[in-house]
N, C-alpha and C positions, 0 to 999 in steps of 0.2 A: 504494500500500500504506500502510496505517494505521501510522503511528510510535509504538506502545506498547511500554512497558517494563514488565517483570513482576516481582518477585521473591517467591517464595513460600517462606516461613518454616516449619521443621519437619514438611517432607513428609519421611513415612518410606516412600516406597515402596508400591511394588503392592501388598502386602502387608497394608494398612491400608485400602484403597480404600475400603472399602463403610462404614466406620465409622469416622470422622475429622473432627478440627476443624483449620482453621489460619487464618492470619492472609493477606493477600497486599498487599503495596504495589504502584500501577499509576502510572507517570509516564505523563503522557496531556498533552500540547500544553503542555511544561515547568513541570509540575503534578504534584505526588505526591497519591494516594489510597489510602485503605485499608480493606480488607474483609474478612469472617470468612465463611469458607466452610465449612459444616455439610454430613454428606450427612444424607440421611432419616436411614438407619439409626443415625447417630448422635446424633441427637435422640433416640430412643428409648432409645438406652442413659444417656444425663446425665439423662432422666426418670426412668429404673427407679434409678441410683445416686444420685439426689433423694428419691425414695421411700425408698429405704432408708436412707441418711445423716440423712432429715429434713430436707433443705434445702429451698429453695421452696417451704415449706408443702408438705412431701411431697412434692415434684414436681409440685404441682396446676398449674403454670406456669411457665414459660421464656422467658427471651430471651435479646439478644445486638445490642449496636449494631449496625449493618454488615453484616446477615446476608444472607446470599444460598446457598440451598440445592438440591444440588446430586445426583444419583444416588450419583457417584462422584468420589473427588478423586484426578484427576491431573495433572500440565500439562496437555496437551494438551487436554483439558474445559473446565480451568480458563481460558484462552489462549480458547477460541471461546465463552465464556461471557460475559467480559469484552470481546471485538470484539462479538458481541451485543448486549451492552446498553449498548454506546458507542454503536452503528448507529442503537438505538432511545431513546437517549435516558436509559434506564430508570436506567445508570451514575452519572449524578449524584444521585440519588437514596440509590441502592444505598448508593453509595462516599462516606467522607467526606474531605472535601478537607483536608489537612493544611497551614496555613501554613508558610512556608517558616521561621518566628523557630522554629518549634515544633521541624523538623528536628533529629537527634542529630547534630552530626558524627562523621565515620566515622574 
């Protein structure tokens, strides 16, 4: 079994699922990473409230370091998202690797 650690920052729940941003830190082979997990639907809503605020040139465009998107945000997604793209490699990409000086301590 794969020895990852997860912690995901400002999941509010079922509730949010379909339209949610959050952050996740992944220790992977006594390594931190970290990544922003968008679903669809909520791309579309930070494009309609860029349009409207006038940010990003109206919303004509978007990003987000570290993005990786997703249907729905919940652990459990989250969690075979991340054994996915560790299996395929894709995770060092995805995820960016956080030196250890950079660390907050807790």
């Amino acid at each position: 079994m794969m020895n990852v650690e997860i912690e995901i920052f400002n999941y509010k729940g079922e509730e949010d699922r379909y339209d949610e941003n959050l952050d996740v830190f992944v220790t992977y082979q006594n390594k931190k990473y970290v990544g922003s997990f968008f679903t669809y639907k909520n791309i579309e809503s930070l494009i309609a409230k860029n349009k409207e605020w006038g940010e990003l040139l109206n919303g004509r465009y978007f990003w987000a370091s570290d993005m990786i998107l997703v249907e729905e945000i919940t652990p459990e997604l989250i969690r075979k998202v991340i054994v996915e793209m560790i299996n395929d490699e894709s995770f060092f990409k995805a995820f960016s690797y956080i030196p250890d000086d950079e660390l907050l301590d807790d």
